[in-house]
N, C-alpha and C positions, 0 to 999 in steps of 0.2 A: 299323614296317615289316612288312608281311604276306610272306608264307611267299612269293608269287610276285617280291616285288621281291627279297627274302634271295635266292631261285635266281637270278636274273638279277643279283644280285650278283657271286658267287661264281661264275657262269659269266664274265664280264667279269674276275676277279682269276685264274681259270685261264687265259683267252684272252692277258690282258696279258702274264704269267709266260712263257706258251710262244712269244711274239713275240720275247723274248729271249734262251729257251731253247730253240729250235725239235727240237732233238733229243734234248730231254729231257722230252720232251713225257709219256709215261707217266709218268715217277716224279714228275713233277709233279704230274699226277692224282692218283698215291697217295700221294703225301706231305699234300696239300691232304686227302685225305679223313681223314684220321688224324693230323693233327698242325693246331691251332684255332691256333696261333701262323702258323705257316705260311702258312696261308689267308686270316690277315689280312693280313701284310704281303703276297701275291698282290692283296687284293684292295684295300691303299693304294696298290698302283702301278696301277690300273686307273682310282682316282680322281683321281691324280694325273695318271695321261694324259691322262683327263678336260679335267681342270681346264686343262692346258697347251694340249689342244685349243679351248677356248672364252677364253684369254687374248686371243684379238684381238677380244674386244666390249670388252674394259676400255677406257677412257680413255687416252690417250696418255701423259700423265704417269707412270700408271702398269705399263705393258703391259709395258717392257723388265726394269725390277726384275721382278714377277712370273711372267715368262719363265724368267728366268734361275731364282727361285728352283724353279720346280717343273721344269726340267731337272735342277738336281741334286741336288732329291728321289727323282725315277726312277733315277738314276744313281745315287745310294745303295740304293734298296730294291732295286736289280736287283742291286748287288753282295753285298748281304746274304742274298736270294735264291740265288745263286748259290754263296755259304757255306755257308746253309743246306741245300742238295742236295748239296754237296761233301762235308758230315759227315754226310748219310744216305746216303750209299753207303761208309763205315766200318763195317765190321761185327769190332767186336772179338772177339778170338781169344783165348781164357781159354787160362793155359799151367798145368803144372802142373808143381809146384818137383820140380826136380833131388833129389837124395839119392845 
């Protein structure tokens, strides 16, 4: 994969990300840029859109299974996504012991 497909990757695993997270749209950005975990699971739910978009060329036999299965792929990588921006906006607070 050369360097222009990798950007139009990862512009598609941003794009997906913010369709679900529409107002979280900056820390989205900056969390993709600085966290490779992150960006990937953005940019599994981009393929997996994908893939759920082009499920009605499949065969009939199998279009309904495969439906199903990559709706609740998305449905998991968006909740995981959404875990993961929940615990980047914790920003622990160091205390310092009593005496």
């Amino acid at each position: 994969m050369g360097p222009r497909s990798l950007d139009r990757v990862r512009e598609n695993g941003l794009q997906a990300a913010s369709s679900h997270f529409p107002w979280r749209g900056a820390q989205i950005e900056e969390l993709c840029g600085r966290d490779e975990n992150f960006r990937v699971m953005c940019d599994d739910l981009a393929a997996a859109e994908e893939a759920l978009a082009a499920v009605d060329q499949l065969s009939e036999e199998i279009r309904a299974a495969r439906r199903l299965e990559y709706e609740e792929l998305i449905a998991e990588l968006a909740a995981e996504i959404g875990e993961a921006l929940d615990r980047a906006n914790i920003v622990p607070i160091a205390r310092t012991p009593k005496h």
